[in-house]
N, C-alpha and C positions, 0 to 999 in steps of 0.2 A: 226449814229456813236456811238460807244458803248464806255463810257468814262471809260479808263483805270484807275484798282485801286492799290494803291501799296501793293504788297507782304509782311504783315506785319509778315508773319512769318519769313521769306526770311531771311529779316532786322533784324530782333532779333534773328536770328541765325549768320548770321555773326558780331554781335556784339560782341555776347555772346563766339564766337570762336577767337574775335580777342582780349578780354580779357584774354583769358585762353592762348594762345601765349604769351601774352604780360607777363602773370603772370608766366608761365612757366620758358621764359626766364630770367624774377629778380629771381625767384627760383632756376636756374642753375648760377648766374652767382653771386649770394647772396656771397658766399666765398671771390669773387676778386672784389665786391665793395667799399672796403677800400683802397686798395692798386691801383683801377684804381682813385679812389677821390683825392688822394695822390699826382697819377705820372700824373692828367691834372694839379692838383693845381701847381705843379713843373714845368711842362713843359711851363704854361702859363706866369709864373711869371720870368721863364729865360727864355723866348723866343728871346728878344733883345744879350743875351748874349750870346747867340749859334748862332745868325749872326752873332756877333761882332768875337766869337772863327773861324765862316767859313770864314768868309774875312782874318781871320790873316791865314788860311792855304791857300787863294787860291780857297777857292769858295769848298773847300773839307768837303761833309757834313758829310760824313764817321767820319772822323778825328775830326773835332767839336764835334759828337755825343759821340765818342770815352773817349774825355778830360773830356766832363761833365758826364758820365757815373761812368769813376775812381774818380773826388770830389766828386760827391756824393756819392759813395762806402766811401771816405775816411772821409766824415763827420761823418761817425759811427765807421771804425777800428782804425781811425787815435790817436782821442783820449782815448780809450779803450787801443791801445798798447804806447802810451808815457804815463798813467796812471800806467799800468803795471809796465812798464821800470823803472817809478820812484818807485814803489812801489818795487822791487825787489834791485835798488838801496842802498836804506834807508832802507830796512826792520830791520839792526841791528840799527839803531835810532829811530826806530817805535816799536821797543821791549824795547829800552831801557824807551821810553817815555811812553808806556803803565806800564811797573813798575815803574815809578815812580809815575803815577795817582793813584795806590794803596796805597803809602803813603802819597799821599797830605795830609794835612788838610784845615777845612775850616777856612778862615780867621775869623776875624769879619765885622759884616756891615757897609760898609762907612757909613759916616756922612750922605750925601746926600737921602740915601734912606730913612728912618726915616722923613725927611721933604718934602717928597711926599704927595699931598695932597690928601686925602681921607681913601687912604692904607697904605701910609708910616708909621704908629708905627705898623700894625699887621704884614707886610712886615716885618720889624726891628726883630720883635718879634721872629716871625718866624725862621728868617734866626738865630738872637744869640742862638736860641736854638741848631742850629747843629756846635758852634762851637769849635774846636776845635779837633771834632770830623775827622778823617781820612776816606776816599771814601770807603773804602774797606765794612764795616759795611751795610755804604749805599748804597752799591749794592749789597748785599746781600736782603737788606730789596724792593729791586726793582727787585727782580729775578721772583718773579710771573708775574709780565709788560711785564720781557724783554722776559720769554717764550712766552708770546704772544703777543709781537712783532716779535720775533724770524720764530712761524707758520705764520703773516703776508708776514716777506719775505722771507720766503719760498715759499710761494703763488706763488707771486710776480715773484722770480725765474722762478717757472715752466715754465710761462709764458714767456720767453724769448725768447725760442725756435722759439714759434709762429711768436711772435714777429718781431725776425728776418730772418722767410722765407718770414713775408711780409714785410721786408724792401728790400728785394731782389728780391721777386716780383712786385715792387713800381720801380725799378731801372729797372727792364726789359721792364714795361711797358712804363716808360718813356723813354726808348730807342728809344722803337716803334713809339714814338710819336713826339719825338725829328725828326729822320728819315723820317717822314711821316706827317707834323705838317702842312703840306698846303691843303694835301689833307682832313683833319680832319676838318680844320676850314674851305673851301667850303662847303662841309658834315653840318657844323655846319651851315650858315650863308644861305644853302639852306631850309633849319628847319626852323630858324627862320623869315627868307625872305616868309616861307608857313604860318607859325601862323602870323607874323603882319606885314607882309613887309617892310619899310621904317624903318617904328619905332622899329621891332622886330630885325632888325641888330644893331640898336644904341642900345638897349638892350644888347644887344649880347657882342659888345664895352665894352661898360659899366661894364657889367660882368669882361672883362678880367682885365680893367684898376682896379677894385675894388681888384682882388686876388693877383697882382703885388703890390698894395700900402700896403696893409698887409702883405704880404711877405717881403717891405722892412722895415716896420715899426717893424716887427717882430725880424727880424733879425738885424736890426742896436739896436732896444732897448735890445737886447738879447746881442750884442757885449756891448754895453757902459756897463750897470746893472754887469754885469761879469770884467770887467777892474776896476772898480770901487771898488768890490767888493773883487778883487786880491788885488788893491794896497789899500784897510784900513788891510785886512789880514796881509800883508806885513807891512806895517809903525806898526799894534800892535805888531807885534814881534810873529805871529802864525806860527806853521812849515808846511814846503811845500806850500807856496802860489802859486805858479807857478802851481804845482797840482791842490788845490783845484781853483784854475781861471777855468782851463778848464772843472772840473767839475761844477761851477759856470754857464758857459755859457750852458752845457748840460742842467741843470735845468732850466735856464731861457728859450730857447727852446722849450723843455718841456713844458712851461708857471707854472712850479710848484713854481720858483722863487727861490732869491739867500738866503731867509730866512731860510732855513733848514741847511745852512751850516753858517751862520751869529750867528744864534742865538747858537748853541751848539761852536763859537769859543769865543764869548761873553761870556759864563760860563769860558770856559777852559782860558781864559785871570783872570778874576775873584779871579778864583781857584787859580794860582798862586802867587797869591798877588798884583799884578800892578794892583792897581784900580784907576790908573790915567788912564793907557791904555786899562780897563775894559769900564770906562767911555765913553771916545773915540768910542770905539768900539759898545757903545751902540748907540751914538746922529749918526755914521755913518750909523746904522744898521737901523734907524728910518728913515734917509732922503735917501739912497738906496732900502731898501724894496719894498716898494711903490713906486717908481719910474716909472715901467713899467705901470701904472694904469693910468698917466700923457702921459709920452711923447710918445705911442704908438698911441694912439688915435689923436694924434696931428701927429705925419709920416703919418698917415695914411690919414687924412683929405685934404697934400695935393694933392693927387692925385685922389681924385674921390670928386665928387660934393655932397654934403649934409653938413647939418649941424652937427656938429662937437659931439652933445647929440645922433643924432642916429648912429654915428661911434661907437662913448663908448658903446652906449647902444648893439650894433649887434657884435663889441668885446667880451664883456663880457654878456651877453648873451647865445651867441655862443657857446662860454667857458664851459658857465654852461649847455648848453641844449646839446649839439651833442659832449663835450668832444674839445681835441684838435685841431681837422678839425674845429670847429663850429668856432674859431677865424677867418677862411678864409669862412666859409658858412654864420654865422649871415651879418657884411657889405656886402656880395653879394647880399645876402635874402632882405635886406632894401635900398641897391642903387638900384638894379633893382625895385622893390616897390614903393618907393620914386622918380625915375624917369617916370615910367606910370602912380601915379597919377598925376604929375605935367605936364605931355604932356596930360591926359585927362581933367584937370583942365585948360589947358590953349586952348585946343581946344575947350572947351565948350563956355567961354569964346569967340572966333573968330567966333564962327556960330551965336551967340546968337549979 
């Protein structure tokens, strides 16, 4: 009997064709991989709450799919048109308070800064030298900056466009999947049940429980950091708190943070003279800031199993490597990780 040899061309021909499929397809489908990363990270993370919206109609998926489809459309126009609203509101007190920024002048340096230790007399130094001096001056001598800052967001602008046909392709697909989210996770947990069976669904688990805790750890620190950040707004006496809160929570979202609007109202409190409520505005602006860097990692820790360093660390990580998604890809990247070495750490362990 003639021992059968294998086709090793055969083999390296359907390798080689099932790569170029496979590359084909991320090739075609490269456009709509943000917006599907988007609408699974969504769909998984309110999947409990689209049963919770189907039992309040009645077991009607349609209608569930329906409700979550319009909040999330209204998470983006909602406050885009009460920002408008108000801004068309006030606009006669938003011209009035822009001329009046042209006449400020600058105070002198409280006490306080001057006994800063290290910087406080070139701080001091500095700041007496522009005072008395009126904004107007000084923004002329910051007009080369603000041109470019100006082509910054303009950039930036263009951009929005895009922006927003994939937030709208992010909603459609999440529809789909809202809709059809049983037959997906079969789909999925047939996948994983082929790569490592037992252990490759508790993976799988794992995965979803990890993108839900970061979603709410997200968004509950994005609520506090913005309420927090409205009401010192508010008590310093800054105009439109109510406005700038919800712009507040957009940036927290974001993960860009409530510093960009903290710190330029911290001047504008300054500028006006109240350096009692400058003050204020600063020690709130120091123990808010940072806050998101704390209590997120800690939402987040209690819902998925790891130590609390590689939560922070696959946050902010995340953050910095993949951008905005990376805050829901780095903790997935390391609870899955950190869960198969610990199952093969502890199997080894049982055979042995």
């Amino acid at each position: 009997m003639t021992e059968q040899r294998p086709d090793i061309i055969r083999t390296v021909l359907v390798v080689l064709v099932t790569l170029a499929l496979m590359l084909g397809s991320f090739w075609i489908l490269r456009p709509f991989l943000g917006a599907m990363i988007w609408a699974t990270t969504i769909v998984v993370a309110t999947w409990p709450v689209l049963l919770a919206v189907q039992r309040f109609f009645r077991g009607r998926r349609w209608a569930a799919v329906a409700v979550l489809s319009l909040v999330l459309l209204g998470l983006l126009f909602v406050p885009f048109l009460l920002s408008a609203s108000a801004l068309v509101r006030n606009s006669d007190a938003i011209v009035a308070r822009a001329q009046e920024l042209s006449t400020l002048q600058i105070p002198p340096a409280p006490g306080w800064v001057a006994r800063l230790p290290l910087v406080g007399a070139q701080v001091a130094g500095a700041w007496d030298g522009f005072v008395g001096m009126e904004l107007q001056p000084l923004m002329a001598k910051a007009a080369p900056f603000a041109s470019d800052a100006a082509k910054w967001l303009i950039g930036r602008i263009g951009n929005l466009g895009l922006a927003l046909v994939q937030f709208l392709l992010t909603v459609f697909i999440a529809a789909i999947l809202w809709s059809s989210g049983e037959q997906a996770v079969a789909v999925a947990r047939r996948f994983a049940r082929r790569l490592g069976g037992e252990k490759g669904e508790r993976v799988l688990d794992l995965a979803g429980a990890a993108i839900r805790s970061v979603a709410m750890g997200v968004v509950v620190t994005a609520l506090l950091q913005s309420v927090l950040c409205g009401l010192g707004l508010w008590i310093a006496g800054v105009p439109f708190p109510a406005v700038l809160t919800v712009v507040a929570f957009m940036l927290c979202i974001a993960q860009i943070g409530p510093l960009l609007l903290l710190v330029p109202a911290m001047v504008y409190v300054f500028s006006t003279g109240s350096t009692g409520w400058g003050v204020f505005l600063l020690v709130w602006t120091i123990v808010v800031g940072p806050l998101d860097n704390f209590l997120r990692p800690i939402l987040i820790k209690k819902g998925v199993d790891m130590p609390l360093i590689m939560v922070f660390a696959g946050v902010i990580g995340g953050l910095m490597t993949f951008g905005l998604i990376g805050i829901f890809v780095g903790p997935v990247v390391l609870a899955v990780t950190h869960a198969l070495a610990e199952s093969w750490a502890t199997s080894d362990l049982s055979e042995s």
